[in-house]
C-alpha positions in Angstrom: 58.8 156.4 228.7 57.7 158.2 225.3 58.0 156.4 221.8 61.1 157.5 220.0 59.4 156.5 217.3 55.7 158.1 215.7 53.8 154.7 214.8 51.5 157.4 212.9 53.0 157.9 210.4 52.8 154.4 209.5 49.6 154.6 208.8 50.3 157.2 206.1 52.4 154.6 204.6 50.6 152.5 204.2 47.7 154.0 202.9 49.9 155.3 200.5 51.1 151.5 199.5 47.6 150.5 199.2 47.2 153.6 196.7 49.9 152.8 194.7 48.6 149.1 194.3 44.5 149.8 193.8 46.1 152.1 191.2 48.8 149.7 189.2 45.6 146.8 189.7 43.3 149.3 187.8 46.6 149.3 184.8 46.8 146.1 184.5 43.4 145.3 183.9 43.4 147.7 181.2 46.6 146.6 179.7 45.4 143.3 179.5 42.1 144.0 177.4 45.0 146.0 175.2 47.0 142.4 175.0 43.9 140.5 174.0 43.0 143.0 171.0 46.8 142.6 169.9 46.7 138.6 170.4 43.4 138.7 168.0 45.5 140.9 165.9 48.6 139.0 165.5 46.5 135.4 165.1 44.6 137.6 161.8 48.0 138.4 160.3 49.7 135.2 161.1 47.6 133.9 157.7 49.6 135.9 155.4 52.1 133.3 155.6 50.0 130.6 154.4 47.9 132.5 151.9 48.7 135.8 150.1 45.5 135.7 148.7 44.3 136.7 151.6 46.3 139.6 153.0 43.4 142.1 152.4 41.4 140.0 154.4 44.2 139.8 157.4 45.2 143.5 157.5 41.0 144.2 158.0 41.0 142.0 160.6 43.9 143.3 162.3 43.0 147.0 161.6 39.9 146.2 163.6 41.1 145.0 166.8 43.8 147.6 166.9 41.1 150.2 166.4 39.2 148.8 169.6 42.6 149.6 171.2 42.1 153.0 171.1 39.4 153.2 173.9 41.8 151.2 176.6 44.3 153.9 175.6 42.0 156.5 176.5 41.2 154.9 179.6 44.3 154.3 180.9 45.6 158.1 180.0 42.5 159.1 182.2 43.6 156.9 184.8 47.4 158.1 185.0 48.4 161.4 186.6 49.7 164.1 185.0 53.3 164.2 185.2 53.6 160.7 186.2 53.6 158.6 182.5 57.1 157.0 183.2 56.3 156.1 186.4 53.9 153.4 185.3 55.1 152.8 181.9 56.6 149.8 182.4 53.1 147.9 182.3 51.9 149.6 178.9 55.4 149.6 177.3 55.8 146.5 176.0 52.7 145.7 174.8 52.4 149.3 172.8 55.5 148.1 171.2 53.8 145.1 170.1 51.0 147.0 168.8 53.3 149.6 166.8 54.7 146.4 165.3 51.2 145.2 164.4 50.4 148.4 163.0 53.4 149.0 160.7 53.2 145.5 159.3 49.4 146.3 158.3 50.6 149.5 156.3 53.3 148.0 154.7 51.5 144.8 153.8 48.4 147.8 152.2 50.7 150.6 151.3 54.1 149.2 151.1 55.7 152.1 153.1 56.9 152.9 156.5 54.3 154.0 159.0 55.2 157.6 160.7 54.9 157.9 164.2 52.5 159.9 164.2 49.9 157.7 162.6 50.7 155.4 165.0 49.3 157.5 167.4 46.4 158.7 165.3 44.9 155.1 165.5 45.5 154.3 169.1 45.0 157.8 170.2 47.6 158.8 171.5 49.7 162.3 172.1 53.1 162.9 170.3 54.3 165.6 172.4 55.0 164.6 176.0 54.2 167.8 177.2 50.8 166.7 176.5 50.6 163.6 178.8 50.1 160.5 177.5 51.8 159.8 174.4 53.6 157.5 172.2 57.1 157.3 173.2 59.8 157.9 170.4 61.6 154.9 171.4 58.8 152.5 171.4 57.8 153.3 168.2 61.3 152.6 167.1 61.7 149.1 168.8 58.0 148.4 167.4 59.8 149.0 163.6 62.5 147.0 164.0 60.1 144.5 165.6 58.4 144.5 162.4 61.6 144.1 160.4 62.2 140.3 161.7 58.4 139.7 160.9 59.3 140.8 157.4 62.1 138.4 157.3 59.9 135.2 157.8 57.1 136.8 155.3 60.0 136.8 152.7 60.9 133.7 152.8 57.7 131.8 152.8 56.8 133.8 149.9 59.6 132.0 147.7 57.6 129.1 149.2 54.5 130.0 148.2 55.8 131.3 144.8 55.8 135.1 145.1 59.3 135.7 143.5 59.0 139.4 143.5 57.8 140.5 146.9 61.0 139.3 148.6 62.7 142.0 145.9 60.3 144.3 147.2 61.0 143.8 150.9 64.9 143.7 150.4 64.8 147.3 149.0 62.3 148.4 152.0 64.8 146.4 154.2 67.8 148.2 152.6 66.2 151.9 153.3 65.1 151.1 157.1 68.7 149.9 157.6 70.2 152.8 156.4 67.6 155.0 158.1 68.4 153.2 161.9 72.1 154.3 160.8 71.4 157.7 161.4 70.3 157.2 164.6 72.8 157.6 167.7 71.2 155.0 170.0 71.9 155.3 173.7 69.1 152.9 174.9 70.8 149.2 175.6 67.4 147.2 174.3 67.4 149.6 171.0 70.4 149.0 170.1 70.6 145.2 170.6 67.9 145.4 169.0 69.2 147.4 166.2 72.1 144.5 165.5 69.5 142.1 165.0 68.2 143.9 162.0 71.5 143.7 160.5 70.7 139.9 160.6 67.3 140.4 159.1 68.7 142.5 156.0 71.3 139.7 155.8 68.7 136.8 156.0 66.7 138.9 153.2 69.5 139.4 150.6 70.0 134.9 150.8 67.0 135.1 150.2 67.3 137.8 146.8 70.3 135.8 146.1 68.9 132.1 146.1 65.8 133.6 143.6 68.5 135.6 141.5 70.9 132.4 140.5 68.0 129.9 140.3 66.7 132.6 136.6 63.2 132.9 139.3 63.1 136.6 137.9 63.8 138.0 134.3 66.8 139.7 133.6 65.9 143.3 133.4 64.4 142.8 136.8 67.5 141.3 138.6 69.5 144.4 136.9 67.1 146.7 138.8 67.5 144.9 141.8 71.0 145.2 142.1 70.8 148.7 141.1 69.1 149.6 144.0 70.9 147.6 146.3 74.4 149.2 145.3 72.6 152.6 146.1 71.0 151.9 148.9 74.2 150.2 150.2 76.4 153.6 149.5 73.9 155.4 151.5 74.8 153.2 154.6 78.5 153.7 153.7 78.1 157.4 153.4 76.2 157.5 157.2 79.3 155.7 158.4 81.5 158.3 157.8 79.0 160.8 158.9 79.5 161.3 162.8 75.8 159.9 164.2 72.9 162.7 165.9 71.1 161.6 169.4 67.7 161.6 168.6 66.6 160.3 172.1 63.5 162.7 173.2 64.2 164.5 176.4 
C-alpha cells in the first residue's frame, strides 16, 4: 500500500526551521551586544539628574557607547537578507528605539535642539531609504522622540531641585514645539499614538512645573513675560493644526 503522504518533504521542513532558528540565534546575539552599549549609555546619562555639572561629562560617555553601536548595526545588516528587514525586526526594534532616545537626549542636553532622523542614522549607520536595506525606520525614530520627551519631564523637575530655575523654561518651550510638531502627524500605528497621549501628560507635567517656579518670583520679571510669550504662541500653533485636517506620514 503506497504512502499518501511524501515523508520527504519533511525533511525540507525542517531544515528550513532549523535555518530560520541558527539565523534569529545569530540576531539575538548581536542585539544583545547593541543592549549592553545602550545600558552603559543610559547608566552615563542617568547622572545628569544628580549633577548638572556634569552633563558634558555624561553626553561623552554616552556618545561613546552609542558610537560602538554602529559596528553591531553593520553586522546585523550583513546578516539580514535583502528584502526581508521586517521579517526580523521585531528583535532590533525595540532596542533601536531605545537608542534613538539615547541619542536625542545627548543632542538636546549639547545642542538644545531636536535630532533629525537622519543623524540618527549617521551615528549608528544606518540607511534612510528602505529601498536601500537596512535602515532606520520612520516610526522608530518617532517613538524614540517621544521616548525622550518623558525623560525630559523628570530632568525638569529635578532641576528645580537642584536649583536650575531656567532650564525647566527652556525645556517647556522645546516641549511646547515637539507637541505641536507630533500634531501634524496622522498617526495610524496603535503604540505611536498611545504613545503620543502620553506626551500630552509630559507637556502638562512641564508647565506645573513653569508654573510652581513662576508664582514662587524663582525667575525675574522680564523673563516670566518671555516665557508666557512663547507659550501663548506656541499654544496657537497647536490650535491652528487642530483645525488643519492631519497628513499620514507613515512610510510605505
Amino acid at each position: 500500500m503506497s504512502n499518501f503522504v511524501n515523508l520527504n518533504i519533511f525533511e525540507n521542513y525542517q531544515k528550513y526551521i532549523d535555518h530560520e532558528q541558527e539565523m534569529r540565534e545569530k540576531i539575538r546575539v548581536i542585539v544583545r551586544e547593541i543592549e549592553q552599549l545602550a545600558k552603559d549609555a543610559t547608566i552615563k546619562l542617568q547622572i545628569i539628574h544628580c549633577d548638572l555639572t556634569k552633563i558634558d561629562y555624561a553626553c561623552a560617555g554616552a556618545r561613546k557607547q552609542i558610537s560602538a553601536c554602529a559596528e553591531s548595526y553593520k553586522k546585523l545588516a550583513e546578516l539580514i537578507p535583502v528584502g526581508q528587514y521586517y521579517r526580523y525586526s521585531d528583535h532590533w526594534t525595540f532596542i533601536t528605539q531605545r537608542l534613538i532616545f539615547l541619542i536625542a537626549m545627548v543632542v538636546y542636553l549639547e545642542a538644545g535642539f531636536l535630532v533629525t532622523r537622519e543623524t540618527v542614522a549617521e551615528l549608528l549607520g544606518l540607511k534612510t531609504n528602505q529601498a536601500e536595506g537596512f535602515h532606520l525606520d520612520i516610526e522608530d525614530y518617532l517613538m524614540g522622540i517621544l521616548q525622550m520627551a518623558s525623560e525630559l519631564s523628570r530632568f525638569a523637575t529635578n532641576s528645580v531641585t537642584m536649583g536650575d530655575y531656567d532650564r525647566p523654561l527652556n525645556i517647556s518651550r522645546f516641549m511646547a514645539d515637539l507637541n505641536a510638531g507630533f500634531r501634524l502627524l496622522n498617526l495610524k500605528n496603535d503604540g505611536l499614538r498611545k504613545r503620543f497621549d502620553a506626551l500630552k501628560y509630559d507637556v502638562k507635567k512641564i508647565e506645573e512645573v513653569v508654573y510652581d517656579i513662576s508664582i514662587r518670583g524663582l525667575r525675574n520679571g522680564v523673563a516670566a513675560v518671555e516665557d508666557a510669550a512663547a507659550q501663548s504662541t506656541a499654544e496657537e500653533a497647536v490650535a491652528a493644526t487642530d483645525d488643519t485636517p492631519p497628513t499620514d506620514n507613515k512610510p510605505e
